[in-house]
N, C-alpha and C positions, 0 to 999 in steps of 0.2 A: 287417428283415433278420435280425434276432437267432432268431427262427423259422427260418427258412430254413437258416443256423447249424447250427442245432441239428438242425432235418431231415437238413443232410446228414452230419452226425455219426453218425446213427443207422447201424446195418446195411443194407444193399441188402435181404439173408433176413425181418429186421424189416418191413421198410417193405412188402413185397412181401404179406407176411401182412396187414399193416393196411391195403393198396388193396385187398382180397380179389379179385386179380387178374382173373380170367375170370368175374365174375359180375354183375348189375346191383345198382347203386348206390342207386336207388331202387324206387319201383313205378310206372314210367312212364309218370306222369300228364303229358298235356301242360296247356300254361297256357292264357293265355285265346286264341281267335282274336285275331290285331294286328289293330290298327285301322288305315285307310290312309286319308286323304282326298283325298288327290289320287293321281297315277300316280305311282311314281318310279321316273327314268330316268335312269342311267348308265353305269358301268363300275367293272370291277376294276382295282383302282390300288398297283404298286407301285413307290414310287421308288428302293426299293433295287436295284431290276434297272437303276436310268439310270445313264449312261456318267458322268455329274455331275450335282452339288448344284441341283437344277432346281424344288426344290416350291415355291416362291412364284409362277414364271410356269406353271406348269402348273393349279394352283390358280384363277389368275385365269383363264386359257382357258373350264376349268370355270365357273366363276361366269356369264362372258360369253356360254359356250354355252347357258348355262341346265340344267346339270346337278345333278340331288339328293340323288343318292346314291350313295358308291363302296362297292365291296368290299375288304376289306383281310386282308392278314397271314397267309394259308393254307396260305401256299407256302414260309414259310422257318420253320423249326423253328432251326435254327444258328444264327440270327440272335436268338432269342427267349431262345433258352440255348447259347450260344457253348460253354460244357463243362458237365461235370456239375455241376449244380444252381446254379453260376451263369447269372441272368438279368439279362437286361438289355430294357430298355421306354424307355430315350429316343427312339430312331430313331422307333418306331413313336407315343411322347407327340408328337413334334414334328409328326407328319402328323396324327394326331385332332386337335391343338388349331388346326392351320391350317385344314380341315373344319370343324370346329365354330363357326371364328370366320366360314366365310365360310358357313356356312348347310347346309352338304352332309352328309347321313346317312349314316351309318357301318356296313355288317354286317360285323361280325368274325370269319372264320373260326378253329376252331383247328388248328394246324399240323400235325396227327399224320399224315398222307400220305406226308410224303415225311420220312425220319427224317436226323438230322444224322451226318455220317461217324462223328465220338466216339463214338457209339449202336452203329453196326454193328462197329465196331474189337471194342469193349469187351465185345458179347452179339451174337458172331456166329449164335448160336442165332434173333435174333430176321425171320433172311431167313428170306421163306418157301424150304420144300422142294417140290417140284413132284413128279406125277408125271411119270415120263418110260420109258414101254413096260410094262415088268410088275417095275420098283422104282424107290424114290424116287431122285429127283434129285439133282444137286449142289445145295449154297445158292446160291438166286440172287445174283448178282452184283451188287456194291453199284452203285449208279451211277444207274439207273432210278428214278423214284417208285413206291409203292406195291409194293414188293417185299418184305413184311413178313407175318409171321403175327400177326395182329390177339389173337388169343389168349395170345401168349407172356408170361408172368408178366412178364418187365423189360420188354415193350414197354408192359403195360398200366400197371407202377407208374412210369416214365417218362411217358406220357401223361398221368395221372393228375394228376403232379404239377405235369404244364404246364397242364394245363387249368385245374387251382384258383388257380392264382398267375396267369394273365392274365388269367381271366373278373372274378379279386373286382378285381382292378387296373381296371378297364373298366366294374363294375359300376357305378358315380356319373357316368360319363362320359353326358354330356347329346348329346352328337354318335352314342353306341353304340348304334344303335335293337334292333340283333337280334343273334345268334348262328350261324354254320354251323357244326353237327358235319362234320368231316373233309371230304373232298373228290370226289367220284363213287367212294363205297364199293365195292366186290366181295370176294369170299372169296380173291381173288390167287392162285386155284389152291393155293392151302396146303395139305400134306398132311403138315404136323409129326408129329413122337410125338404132340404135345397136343391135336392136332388131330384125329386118328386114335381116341386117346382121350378124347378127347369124345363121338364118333359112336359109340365102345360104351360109352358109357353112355346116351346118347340112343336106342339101343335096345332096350336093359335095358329103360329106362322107358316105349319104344312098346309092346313085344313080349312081355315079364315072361319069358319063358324064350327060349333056346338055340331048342329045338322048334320053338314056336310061330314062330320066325322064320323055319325053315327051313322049313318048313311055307307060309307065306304066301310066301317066296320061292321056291316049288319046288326048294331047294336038292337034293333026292334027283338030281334031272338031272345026271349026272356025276358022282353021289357026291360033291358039295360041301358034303352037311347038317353041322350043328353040334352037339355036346352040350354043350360048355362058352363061356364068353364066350371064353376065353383063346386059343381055335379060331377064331376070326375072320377072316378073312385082310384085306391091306390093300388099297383099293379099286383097288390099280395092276391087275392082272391081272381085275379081278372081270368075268363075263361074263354074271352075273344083271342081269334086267332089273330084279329087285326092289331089287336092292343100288345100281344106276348111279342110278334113282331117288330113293333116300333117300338116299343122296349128295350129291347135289343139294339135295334139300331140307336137309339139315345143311351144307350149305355156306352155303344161303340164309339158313336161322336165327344163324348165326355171325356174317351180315351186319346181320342183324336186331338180337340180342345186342347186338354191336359199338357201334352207332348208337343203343340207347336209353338202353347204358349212359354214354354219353359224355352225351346230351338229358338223362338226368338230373344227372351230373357237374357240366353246366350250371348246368342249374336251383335246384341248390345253393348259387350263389357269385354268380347273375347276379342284377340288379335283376328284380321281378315284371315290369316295363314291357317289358324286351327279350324277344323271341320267339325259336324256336328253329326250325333249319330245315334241311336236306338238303337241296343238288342231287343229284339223281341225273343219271348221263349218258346223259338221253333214257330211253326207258323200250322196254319188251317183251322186259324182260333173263329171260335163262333163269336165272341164277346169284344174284339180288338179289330179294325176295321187297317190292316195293316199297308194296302196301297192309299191308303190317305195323309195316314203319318209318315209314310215313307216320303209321301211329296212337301213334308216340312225338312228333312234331312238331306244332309251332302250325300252323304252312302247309308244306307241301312247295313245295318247288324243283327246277326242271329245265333243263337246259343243254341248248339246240336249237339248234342248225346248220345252215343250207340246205345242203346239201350239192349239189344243184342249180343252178347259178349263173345267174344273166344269163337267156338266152333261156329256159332250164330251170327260173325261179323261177316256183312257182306258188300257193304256201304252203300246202301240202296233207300237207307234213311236219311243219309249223309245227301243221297241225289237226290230227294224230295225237297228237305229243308233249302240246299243251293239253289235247284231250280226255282223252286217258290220262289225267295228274297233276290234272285238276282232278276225276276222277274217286275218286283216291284216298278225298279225304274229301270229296268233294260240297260243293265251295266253291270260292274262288278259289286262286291259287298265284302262286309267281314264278318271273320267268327269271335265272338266274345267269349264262348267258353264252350268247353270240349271236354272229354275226357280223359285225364293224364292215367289215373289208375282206375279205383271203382268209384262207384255212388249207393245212394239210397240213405234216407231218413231213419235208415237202421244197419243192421250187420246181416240182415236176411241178402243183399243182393252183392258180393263180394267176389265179383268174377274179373281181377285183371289182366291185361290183353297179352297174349301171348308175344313171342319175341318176333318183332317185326309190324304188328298190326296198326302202334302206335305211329310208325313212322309211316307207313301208308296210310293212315287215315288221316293223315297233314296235306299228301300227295291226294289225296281221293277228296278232301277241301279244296283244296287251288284248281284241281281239273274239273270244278260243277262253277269255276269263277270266283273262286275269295282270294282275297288281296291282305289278307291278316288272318291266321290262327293264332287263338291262345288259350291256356289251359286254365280250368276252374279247377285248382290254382295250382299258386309256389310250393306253397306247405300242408301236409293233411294238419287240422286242428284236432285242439288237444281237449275239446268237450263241448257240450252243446246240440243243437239238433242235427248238423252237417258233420259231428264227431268222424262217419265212416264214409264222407264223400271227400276221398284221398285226393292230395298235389302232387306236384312230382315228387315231392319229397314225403316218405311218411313220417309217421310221426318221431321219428329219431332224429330226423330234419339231417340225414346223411346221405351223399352221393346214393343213388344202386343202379338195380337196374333201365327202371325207365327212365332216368336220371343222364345215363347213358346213351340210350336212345334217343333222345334229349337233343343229346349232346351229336350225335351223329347225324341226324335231321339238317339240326342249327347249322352245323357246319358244311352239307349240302348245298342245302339253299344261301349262304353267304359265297354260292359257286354260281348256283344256275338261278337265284333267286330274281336276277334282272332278265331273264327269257323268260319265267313262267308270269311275273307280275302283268295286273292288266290283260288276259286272256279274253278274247272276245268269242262269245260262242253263237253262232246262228241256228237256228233248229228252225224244220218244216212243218213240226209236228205241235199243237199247243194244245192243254187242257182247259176250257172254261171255267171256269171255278168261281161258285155263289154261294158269298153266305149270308146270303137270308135263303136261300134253299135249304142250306146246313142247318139253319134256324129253325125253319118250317116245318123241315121234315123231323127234326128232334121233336119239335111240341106234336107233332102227327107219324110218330112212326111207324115204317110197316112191317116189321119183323120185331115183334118183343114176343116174351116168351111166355106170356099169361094174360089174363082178359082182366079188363078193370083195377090195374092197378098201376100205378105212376112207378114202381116202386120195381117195378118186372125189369128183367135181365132186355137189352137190345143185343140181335142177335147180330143184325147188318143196317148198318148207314150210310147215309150221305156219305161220310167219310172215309166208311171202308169200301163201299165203290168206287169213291177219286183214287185211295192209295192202292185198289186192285188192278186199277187199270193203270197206274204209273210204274207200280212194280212189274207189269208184263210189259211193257215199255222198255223200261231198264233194264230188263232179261233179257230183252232183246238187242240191246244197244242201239238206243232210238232216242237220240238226244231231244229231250221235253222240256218247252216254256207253260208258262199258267199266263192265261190272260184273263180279262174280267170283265162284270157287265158293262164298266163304264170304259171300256177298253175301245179307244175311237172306232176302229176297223178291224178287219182279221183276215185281210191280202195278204198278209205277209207268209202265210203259214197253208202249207200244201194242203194238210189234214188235222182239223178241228174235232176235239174229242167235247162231246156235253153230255157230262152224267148229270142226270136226275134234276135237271133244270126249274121244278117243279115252282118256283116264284120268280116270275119274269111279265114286264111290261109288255106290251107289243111294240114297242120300236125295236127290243134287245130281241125277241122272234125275227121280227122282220130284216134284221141285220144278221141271221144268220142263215134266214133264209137267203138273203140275196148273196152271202158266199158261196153258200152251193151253186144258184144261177149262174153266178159265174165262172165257175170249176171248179170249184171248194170240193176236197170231199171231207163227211163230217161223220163219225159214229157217234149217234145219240143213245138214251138209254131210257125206261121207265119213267114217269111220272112229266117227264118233262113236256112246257107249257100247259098244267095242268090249272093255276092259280094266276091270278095278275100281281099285280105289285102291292097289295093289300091282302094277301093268301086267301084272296077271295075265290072259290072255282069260278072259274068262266060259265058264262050261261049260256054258251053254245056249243056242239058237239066236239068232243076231245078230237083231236089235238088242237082247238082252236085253230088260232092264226097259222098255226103248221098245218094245220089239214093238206094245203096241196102241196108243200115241198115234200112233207112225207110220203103222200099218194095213201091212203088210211083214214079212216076212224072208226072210232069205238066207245059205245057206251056203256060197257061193264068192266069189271075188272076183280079176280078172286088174289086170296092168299093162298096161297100152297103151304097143305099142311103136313106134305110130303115132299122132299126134289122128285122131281122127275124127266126123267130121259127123254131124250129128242128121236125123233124116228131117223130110222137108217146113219144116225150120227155122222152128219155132213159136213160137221170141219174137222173130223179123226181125231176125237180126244177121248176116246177108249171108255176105260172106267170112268174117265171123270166128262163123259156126254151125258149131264145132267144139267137143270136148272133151279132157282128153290125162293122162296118167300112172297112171291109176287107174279101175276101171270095180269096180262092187260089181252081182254077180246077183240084181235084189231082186224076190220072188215076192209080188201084190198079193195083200193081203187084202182090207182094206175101203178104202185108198187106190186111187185112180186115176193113171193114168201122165198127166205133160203133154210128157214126150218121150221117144225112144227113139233108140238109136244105127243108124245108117244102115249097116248091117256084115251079112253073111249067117251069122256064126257069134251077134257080140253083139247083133244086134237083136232078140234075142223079150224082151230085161230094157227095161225102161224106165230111162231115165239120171237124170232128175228125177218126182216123184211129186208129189200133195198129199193131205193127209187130212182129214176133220175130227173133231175129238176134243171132246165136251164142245160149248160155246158155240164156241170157235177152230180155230183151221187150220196146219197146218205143211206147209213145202215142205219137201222131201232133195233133197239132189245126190248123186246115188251115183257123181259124178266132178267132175273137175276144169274148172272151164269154163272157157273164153277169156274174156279183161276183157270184152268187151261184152258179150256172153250174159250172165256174172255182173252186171253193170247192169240188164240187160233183164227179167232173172228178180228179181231185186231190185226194179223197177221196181213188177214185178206187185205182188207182195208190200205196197206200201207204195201201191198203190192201192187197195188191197182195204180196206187199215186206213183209206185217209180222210187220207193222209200226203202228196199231190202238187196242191202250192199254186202259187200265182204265182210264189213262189222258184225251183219246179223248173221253170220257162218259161225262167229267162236266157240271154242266149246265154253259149257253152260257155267265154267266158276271164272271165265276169263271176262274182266270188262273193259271198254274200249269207253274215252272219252276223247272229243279232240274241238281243235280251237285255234284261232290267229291270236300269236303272241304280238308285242308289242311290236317289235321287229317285222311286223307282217309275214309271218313265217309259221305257217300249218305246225303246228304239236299235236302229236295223237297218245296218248296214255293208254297203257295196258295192266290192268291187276290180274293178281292172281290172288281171288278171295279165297282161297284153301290150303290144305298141309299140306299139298302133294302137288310136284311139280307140272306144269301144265305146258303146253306146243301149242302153237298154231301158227299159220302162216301169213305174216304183215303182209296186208290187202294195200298199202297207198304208194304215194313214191319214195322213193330213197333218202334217208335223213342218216342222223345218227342219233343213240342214246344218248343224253345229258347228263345220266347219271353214270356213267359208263364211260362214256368216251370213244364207241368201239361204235363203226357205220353199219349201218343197216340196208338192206339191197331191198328191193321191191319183192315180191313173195319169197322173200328170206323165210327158212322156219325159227319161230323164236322162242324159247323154253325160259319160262319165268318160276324162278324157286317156291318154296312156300312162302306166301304170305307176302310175298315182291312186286315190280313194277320195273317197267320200262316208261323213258319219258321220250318222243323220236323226234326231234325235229327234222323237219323236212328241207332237203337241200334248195338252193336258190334255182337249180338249170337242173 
């Protein structure tokens, strides 16, 4: 205590200078991969939210359910340090050591999300300032979590000085197995002084002159060019595409920043054994640059939601989120929260999951590669904004039923928890995924539903094309990685999908042209290489640098203010052989048309083409297709590669994951996402179920209940 003393003796101005506020702490080495040997499953736990002194029976619930692991401490900073620089850590010793005595692992978040009232009274500087039309905002309003400029000199020597005082407190604790930096990070819309000044310096350092910036932003368009930095203007009013761009991206890097400074903070004070880790909230964020901070982290973490309930559960959101984050670093990952009962910020969305769905969306985690589930949370609370986003327990805080299911789960996996941990999954198939295309194409969209206004409904985006073509994917049973611009190479994968690529350098072209040369095949889509790496249009005939991998170009391109039908409907999708919001006029060269629009103005252009380039072949969509069409042209695509096995035979509510467990030994997973029981006949070799116990033969028929699964491993001979 005598430290501490003496720290808070010192100057705030002192101290601020020796956290060196906005910069990283170390050089963001992560530690080793954690090691897991069985699954762990739990939830976030905090007693301090119960109406009364309740942790010895809540504890033993856990033990009983067979639960191994909670989350702790993320959420209350005031609690940690009630005023300035006094802390206090009994509340939070007397829940690790009940934990630790009854067997259950500890991740310790640190609390810097949501800031204690003392903090905002004292450096009201440290809300963030928002834009809000063409000048900054008021300070946001104290009250909300995460209303904070991450940046702010007292926010970071405040954090700073929380994070060294509870990680080295924690570091011996035998119960502490890992670390959370903060809590689903974003740039909070910040647009501080320091914030503002950072992004001109950050382009000092991209651009080395005024010029050359105005220049690569076509600033001369309205006379907005720069000769001095001081000339800058602030991004509220900016109407360059170059400027909303790297905006974004210095929003992202601030996120980035933020999160590795704090993983090393960690790293400093924690034992080597504890790991370091970020949720993110779900992933295909436009504002959070999530393979960068993932490369500060032992494992990433991600918080997934059905947001789908009941009849609607199918876990196809559950396969976006896994595939994304396990993509970051090509390994496993965990889930920091999930769904125990319901959610929502109110009582309008109160759909919880029917009997069984809970315990297969544990199973439907582990088979996309998580090595932790846990539930947001223990207890539904008892008032406040989260009053109706339920724990296992509701609000009577007594056993029921998903409580039970719970409890049936837990004690599965304390069976088979050391065969599923650690799943290694290889997939031939990957998505590209850019976001500053996401970016681009938001400030430039091509499907919104009124003219001249910011303010019009979007009808399809970037985003709803990545998740159209991954949910046909997954319909399919077609296990899918995400890989990215900065992604070294793309050998590795049979068939590369690139939606709407539309801001891309020419090295990242040229790198995917040269997968096609070499036998890649790719289905590309709309707009892509339309813009270079400043969403500048290229100044020579679309497709630029693709021109000859495609075999195509074209200098026009309409919006359809109609879908419209393809002639003689050539990949058999009936009613839905349609297309809609976007038609690109592509003139063949050495590519051939495989459709064309059924229209007397647009039908001389071909809608989808193929080429072949080198050893490989690429399809274009030069529009937007209906889900099944997008299946059906997909279809082709991954028959051509040698990609459509017995998995793609199941019937349409069965899904098929599979993977090398630790053991080196094939697992294949089968659900049954519906009420009514479902057949088919296992396509691989002879295993047994794990959940079961009972062998399985090679085209065995196998009938899974409502709402069930089989888990098979595959025999040794």
């Amino acid at each position: 205590m005598n430290g501490l003393v003496a720290m808070r003796r010192m100057t705030l101005a002192v101290l601020l200078a020796f956290a060196g506020a906005t910069g990283p702490v170390g050089a963001g080495q992560t530690g080793a991969v954690p090691a897991f040997d069985t699954i762990l499953y739990g939830a976030a736990y905090y007693h301090e939210y119960m109406p009364y002194d309740r942790l010895d029976k809540d504890i033993a619930l856990m033990k009983a359910a067979g639960i191994n692991v909670v989350r702790l401490g993320e959420s209350t900073w005031s609690l940690w340090e009630p005023e300035d620089g006094r802390f206090e850590y009994a509340w939070m010793d007397r829940v690790v050591a009940a934990m630790d005595k009854a067997g259950i692992k500890v991740v310790m978040g640190t609390p810097t999300y949501s800031i204690p009232a003392w903090m905002a009274k004292k450096h009201p500087e440290i809300l963030a300032r928002r834009m809000n039309g063409t000048s900054l905002g008021a300070p946001a309003a104290y009250g909300m979590r995460q209303n904070m400029d991450t940046d702010a000199k007292a926010y970071r020597f405040y954090s700073e000085r929380l994070i060294r005082n509870i990680v080295a407190h924690y570091k011996n604790s035998s119960a502490v197995i890992g670390w959370q930096v903060d809590n689903e990070t974003s740039p909070y819309g910040a647009a501080n002084d320091d914030v503002f000044e950072g992004f001109r310096n950050h382009l000092q350092k991209k651009f080395g002159t005024p010029e050359a910036l105005s220049k690569a932003w076509f600033l001369n368009y309205w006379g907005q060019n720069i000769h001095t930095w001081e000339d800058l203007p602030r991004p509220d009013g900016a109407q360059s595409t170059g400027y909303k761009l790297e905006w974004a991206r210095w929003s992202q890097e601030r996120v980035t920043n933020f999160l590795s400074w704090q993983a090393d903070l960690v790293r400093q004070c924690a034992s080597p054994r504890q790991f370091v880790t970020h949720d993110f909230a779900g992933s295909l964020h436009a504002d959070v640059n999530e393979t960068a901070v993932a490369a500060a982290l032992d494992m990433p973490a991600v918080n997934v939601y059905h947001w789908a309930p009941q009849d609607q559960y199918d876990g196809s959101e559950q396969a976006l989120q896994g595939n994304f984050t396990r993509s970051l670093k090509g390994g496993n990952y965990l889930v920091t929260e999930t769904n125990a009962q319901t959610t929502d910020w109110s009582s309008s969305f109160q759909y919880p999951p029917y009997d069984g769905q809970l315990r297969q969306d544990v199973y439907t985690q582990i088979s996309n590669g998580a090595n932790m589930v846990e539930y947001w949370h223990w207890a539904s609370i008892h008032a406040n904004q989260e009053t109706y986003w339920k724990g296992v327990l509701s609000h009577d805080l007594e056993p029921n039923r998903i409580y039970g299911e719970v409890s049936r789960t837990a004690h599965e996996l304390q069976k088979i928890g050391p065969k599923l941990v650690n799943l290694k999954i290889h997939n031939d198939v990957a998505i590209l995924w850019s976001r500053d295309s996401l970016n681009a194409i938001n400030d430039m969209p091509f499907a919104k539903s009124a003219l001249w206004t910011n303010n019009a409904a979007i009808k399809a985006d970037y985003n709803s094309l990545v998740r159209q073509i991954h949910r046909a994917l997954y319909d399919m049973n077609v296990g899918t990685d995400f890989v990215f611009p900065e992604t070294a190479d793309f050998s590795g994968y049979k068939v590369l999908i690139v939606p709407s690529l539309y801001v891309a350098d020419d090295a990242l072209l040229g790198k995917i042209a040269d997968f096609i040369k070499k036998g890649g095949r790719v289905l590309m889509t709309f707009k892509s290489g339309f813009t270079n790496e400043n969403t500048a249009v290229r100044w020579e005939m679309a497709p630029g640098p693709l021109k000859e991998a495609l075999g195509f170009h074209y200098q026009e391109f309409s919006n359809l203010a109609q879908p419209l039908a393809l002639k003689a409907d050539p990949f058999h999708a009936g009613a839905d052989n349609k297309v809609q919001y976007w038609a690109e006029f592509l003139e063949l060269d050495s590519a051939k048309a495989l459709a064309s629009y059924d229209h007397p103005f647009f039908g001389r252009w071909p809608a989808i083409t193929e080429n072949s380039f080198g050893k490989g072949k690429v399809v274009y969509e030069g529009t937007y297709l209906s889900d099944k069409l997008q299946a059906n042209v997909l279809r082709g695509v991954l028959a051509d590669a040698g990609l459509m096995g017995g998995d793609q035979k199941l019937p349409a509510k069965v899904h098929a994951q599979s993977g090398i467990n630790g053991q080196n030994r094939a697992l294949h997973y089968y659900f049954n996402y519906s009420g009514t029981p479902q057949s088919f006949a296992y396509p691989h070799r002879a295993g047994a179920d794990l959940l079961s116990g009972r062998p399985i033969a090679a085209a065995q028929t196998i009938t899974l209940a409502p709402w069930d699964l089989v888990i098979v491993e595959e025999n040794t001979n």
